[in-house]
TIBAZA-393228 format. One record per residue (C-alpha): y, x, z negated; residue number from 1. Coordinates in steps of 0.1 Angstrom, whole numbers. Layout:
! residues N
Y,X,Z,NUM
...
***
This chain:
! residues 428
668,603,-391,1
660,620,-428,2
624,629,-431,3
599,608,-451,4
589,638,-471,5
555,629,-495,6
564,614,-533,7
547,627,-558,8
516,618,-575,9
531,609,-601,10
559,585,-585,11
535,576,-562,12
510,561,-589,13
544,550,-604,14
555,529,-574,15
521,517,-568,16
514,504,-597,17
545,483,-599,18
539,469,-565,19
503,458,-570,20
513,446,-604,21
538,421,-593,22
518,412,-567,23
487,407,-587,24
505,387,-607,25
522,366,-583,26
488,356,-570,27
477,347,-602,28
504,327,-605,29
493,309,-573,30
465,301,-591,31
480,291,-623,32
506,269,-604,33
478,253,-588,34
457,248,-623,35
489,232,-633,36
506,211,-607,37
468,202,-594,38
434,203,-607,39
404,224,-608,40
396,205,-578,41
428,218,-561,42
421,259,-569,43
382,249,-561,44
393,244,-523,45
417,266,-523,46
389,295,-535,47
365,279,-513,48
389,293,-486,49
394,325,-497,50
358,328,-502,51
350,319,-467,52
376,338,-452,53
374,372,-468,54
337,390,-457,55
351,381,-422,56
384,395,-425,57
373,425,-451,58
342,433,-424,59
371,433,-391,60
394,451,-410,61
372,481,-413,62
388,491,-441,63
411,510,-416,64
437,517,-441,65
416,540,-461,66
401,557,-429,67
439,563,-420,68
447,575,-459,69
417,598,-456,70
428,619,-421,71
437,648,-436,72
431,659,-401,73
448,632,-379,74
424,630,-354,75
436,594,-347,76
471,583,-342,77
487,553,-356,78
485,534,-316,79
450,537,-319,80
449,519,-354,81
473,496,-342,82
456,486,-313,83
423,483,-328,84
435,463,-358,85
449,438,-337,86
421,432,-314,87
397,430,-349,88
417,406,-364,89
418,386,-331,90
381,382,-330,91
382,376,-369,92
400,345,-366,93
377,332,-334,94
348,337,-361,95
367,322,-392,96
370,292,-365,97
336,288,-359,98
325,290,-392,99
347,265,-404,100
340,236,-373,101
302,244,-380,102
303,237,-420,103
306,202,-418,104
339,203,-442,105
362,168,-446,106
393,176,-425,107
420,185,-452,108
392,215,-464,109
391,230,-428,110
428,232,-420,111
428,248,-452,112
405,275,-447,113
424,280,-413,114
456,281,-428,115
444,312,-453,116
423,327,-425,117
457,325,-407,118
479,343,-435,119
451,368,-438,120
454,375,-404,121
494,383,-411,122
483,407,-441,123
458,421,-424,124
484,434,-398,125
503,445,-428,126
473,466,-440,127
476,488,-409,128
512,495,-419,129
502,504,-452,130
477,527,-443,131
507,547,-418,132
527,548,-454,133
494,558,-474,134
485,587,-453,135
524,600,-457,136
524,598,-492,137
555,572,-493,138
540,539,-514,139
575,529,-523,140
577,517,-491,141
543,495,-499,142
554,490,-528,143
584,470,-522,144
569,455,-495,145
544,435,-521,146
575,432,-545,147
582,408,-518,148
554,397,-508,149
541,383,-539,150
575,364,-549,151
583,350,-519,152
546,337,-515,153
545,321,-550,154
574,304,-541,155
563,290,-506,156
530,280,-520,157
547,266,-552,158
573,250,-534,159
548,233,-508,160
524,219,-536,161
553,205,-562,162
567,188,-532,163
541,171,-512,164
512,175,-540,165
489,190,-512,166
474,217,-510,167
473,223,-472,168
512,223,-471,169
514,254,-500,170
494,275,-480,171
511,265,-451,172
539,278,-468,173
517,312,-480,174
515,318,-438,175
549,315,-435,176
559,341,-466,177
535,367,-455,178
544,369,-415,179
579,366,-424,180
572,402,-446,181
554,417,-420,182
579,412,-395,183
610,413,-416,184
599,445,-434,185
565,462,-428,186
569,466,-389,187
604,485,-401,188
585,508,-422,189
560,519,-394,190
591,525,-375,191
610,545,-401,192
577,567,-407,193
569,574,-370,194
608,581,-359,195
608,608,-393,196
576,626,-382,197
583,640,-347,198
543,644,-339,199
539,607,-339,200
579,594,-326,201
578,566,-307,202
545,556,-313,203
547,520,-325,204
530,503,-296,205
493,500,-296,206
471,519,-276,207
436,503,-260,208
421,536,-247,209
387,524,-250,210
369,558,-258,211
391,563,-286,212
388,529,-301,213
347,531,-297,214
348,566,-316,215
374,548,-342,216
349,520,-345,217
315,541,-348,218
331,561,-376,219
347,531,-393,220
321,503,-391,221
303,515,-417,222
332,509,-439,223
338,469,-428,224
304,464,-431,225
306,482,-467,226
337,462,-477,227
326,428,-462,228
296,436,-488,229
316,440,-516,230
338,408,-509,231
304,390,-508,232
291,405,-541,233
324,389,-550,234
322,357,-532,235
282,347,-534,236
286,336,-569,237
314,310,-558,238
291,298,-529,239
263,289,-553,240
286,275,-576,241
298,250,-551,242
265,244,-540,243
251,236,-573,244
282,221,-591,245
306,215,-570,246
348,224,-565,247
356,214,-600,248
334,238,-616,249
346,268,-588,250
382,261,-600,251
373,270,-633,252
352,300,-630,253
377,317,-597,254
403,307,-623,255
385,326,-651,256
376,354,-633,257
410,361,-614,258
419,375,-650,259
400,403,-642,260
429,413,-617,261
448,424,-647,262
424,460,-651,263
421,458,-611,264
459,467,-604,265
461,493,-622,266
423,509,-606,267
439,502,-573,268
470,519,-577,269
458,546,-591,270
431,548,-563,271
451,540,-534,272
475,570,-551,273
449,592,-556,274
431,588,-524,275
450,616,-502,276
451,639,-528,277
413,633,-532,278
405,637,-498,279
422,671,-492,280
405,684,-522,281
374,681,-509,282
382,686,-474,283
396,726,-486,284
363,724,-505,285
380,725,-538,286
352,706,-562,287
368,718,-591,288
400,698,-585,289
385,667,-568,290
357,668,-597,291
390,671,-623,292
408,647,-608,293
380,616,-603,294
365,618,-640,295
403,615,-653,296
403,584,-635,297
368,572,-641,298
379,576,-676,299
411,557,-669,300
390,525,-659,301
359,527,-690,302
394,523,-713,303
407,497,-693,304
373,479,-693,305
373,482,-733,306
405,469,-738,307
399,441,-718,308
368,430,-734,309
382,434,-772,310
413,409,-756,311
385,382,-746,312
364,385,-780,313
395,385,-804,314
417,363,-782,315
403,346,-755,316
403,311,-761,317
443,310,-771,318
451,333,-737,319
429,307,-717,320
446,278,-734,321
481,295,-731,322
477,305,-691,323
460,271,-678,324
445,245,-696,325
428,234,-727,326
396,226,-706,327
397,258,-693,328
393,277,-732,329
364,258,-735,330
346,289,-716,331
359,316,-738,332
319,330,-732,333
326,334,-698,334
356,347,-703,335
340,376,-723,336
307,383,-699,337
333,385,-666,338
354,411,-685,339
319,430,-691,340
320,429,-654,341
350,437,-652,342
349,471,-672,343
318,480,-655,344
338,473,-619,345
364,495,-626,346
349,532,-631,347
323,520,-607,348
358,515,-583,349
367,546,-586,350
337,565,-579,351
342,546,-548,352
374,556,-543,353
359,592,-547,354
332,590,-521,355
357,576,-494,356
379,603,-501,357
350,625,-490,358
339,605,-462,359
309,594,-473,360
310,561,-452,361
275,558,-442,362
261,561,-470,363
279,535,-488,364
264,502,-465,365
225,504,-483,366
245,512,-515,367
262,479,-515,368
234,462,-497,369
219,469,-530,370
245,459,-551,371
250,423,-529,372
214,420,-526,373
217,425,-565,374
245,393,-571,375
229,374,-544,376
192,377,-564,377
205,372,-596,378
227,341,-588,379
203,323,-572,380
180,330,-604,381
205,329,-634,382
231,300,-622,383
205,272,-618,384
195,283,-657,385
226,296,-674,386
255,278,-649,387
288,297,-652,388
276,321,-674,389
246,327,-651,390
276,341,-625,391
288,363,-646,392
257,377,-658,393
254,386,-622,394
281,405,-616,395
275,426,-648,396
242,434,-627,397
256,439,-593,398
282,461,-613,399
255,481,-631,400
241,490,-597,401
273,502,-576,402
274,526,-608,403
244,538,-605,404
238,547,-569,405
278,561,-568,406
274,582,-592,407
245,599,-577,408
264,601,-543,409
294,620,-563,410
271,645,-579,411
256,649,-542,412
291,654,-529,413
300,680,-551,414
263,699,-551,415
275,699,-510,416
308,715,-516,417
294,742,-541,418
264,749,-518,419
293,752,-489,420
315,776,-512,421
283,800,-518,422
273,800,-487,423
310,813,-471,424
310,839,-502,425
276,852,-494,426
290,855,-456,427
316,876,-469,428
***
């Protein structure tokens, strides 16, 4: 079989980018079918599940892809990802479960947050493929695999509301679309990436060798923990907003603020892009390069972030009118607070993106225990007061924080390399 030989940055951005953009924008168009075949009731439940499901599933997963992406070394094989991805997101949907039958939700709301837990579960699988593809340097592969993805799931969900008018049957449909990818095409991928590379041939089946998986574990929990932090600085304002104003009022704001994916798919791909190249800078202790490479892109998202804001201020009540509803434009302030958030997110993203690549796990769970603790705080304080904008204000906060704190970790990553550099010169 012809060898999967590593893209380019440059293609590999390129692919990327086109990917996640289609399929960023296919999930917005959930939303938008939804805001327009339903009401803000309809995306209200159908956030509520997302909400409930993601810090489970984003705290199981690990965040095992970018571990993968980041083993410069391959001290871990794909089997042992494998394996412990599937027993993760096993125990993810026992919790999702539990949660659920314990909230006290009307029937139609709980099979719903089942169903999504359930389709999570199917891209959650994916994820581990994606990692396999992100460590080779081949995102055209995950590339085309959202180029499907994100169609075909617009169309299930689409299909399912216009017909029946209920919700539960579109994401019923959204299950369907996103195993049907991850057997139809991800699952081929792993195998055309193992079969090319003959250190890992033949290695598609999982492997449960417990000392392995509890060293995989102890040096990835920190990351789950991290990223089911981050989906809760996302999701805490949506649980309040329920709480105090109910599904109506959550439709509106997750609507709003989904807008914010725009700037997002492009931080990702250039992240996700960026990542391996990142981490191999640092691990050959070449701070020049990583340092090069990371304020390029921290500089990449502060300009994303300002065009983003001047859209909201000069044209934000006609884009909210044009992409939903009339009743949504009537929150152009919000609009232009969450893309202050928004701006703020991105560069902070990247700086993330920056410390992963250098393996600074641990660090990162009292950083976003900071920055949740931060949204948490401020959204119990401000959303009472201020409502909506009260949500948003938060995030700009919470944003403000992860900022902060990453930056210092990147200057303390670098001071470590430079340190390490002297020290090996002096030696010699």
């Amino acid at each position: 079989m012809q060898q999967a030989k590593p893209l380019t940055l440059r293609r590999n951005f390129s692919w990327t980018f086109i990917g996640n953009a289609i399929y960023a924008g296919c999930q917005w168009g959930m939303l938008v079918v939804l805001a327009k075949l339903g009401s803000p009731e309809m995306v209200g439940k159908f956030t509520l599940g997302l909400a409930i499901t993601a810090p489970v599933i984003m705290f199981t997963n690990l965040q095992l892809r970018t571990v993968q992406a980041t083993d410069a070394k391959q001290l871990y094989l794909f089997r042992d990802y494998l394996g412990l991805r599937l027993l993760s997101t096993s125990l993810a949907l026992v919790v999702i479960t539990a949660i659920t039958l314990m909230s006290g939700y009307a029937w139609e709301t709980s099979v719903i947050i089942l169903l999504v837990g359930l389709a999570k579960a199917f891209e959650s699988i994916s994820d581990v493929f994606y990692g396999l593809i992100q460590q080779h340097e081949r995102m055209d592969r995950m590339a085309i695999s959202l180029m499907i993805k994100g169609p075909l799931s617009l169309l299930f969900l689409g299909m399912g509301v216009y017909i029946s008018g209920n919700l539960m049957w579109g994401v019923l449909g959204l299950v369907f679309a996103w195993a049907a990818v991850l057997l139809g095409y991800d699952v081929r991928s792993g195998i055309y990436i193992l079969s090319s590379n003959s250190s890992q041939h033949g290695e598609l089946q999982p492997r449960w060798h417990l000392k392995t998986l509890g060293q995989l574990v102890w040096l990835a929990l920190p990351m789950g923990f991290v990223m089911m932090l981050i989906s809760l600085n996302t999701d805490i304002p949506r649980y309040i907003i329920a709480g105090y104003m109910g599904e109506r009022e959550l439709g509106i704001f997750a609507a709003i603020a989904y807008l914010m994916v725009a700037g997002n798919m492009i931080v990702n791909a250039l992240g996700q892009s960026a990542s391996p190249r990142l981490a191999k800078y640092y691990a050959a202790g070449n701070g020049a390069a990583f340092r090069t490479l990371l304020v390029k892109l921290v500089g990449i998202g502060t300009l994303l972030g300002g065009i983003a804001i001047v859209l909201a201020v000069v044209a934000g009540r006609q884009i909210l009118t044009l992409v939903y509803r009339p009743e949504y434009a009537q929150q152009v302030n919000l609009f232009v607070w969450l893309m202050v958030a928004g701006g703020i997110g991105y560069a902070a993203s990247f700086l993330g993106y920056g410390m992963t690549a250098a393996r600074y796990f641990r660090i990162q769970m009292p950083l976003f225990t900071a920055v949740t603790g931060t949204s948490a705080i401020a959204c119990l304080w401000l959303i009472p007061m201020r409502g909506l904008q009260g949500a948003a204000i938060a995030l700009i906060l919470a944003a403000i924080v992860q900022l902060g704190f990453s930056f210092g970790v990147i200057v303390h990553a670098l001071r470590k390399i430079k340190t390490a550099n002297l020290l090996v010169e002096s030696q010699n």
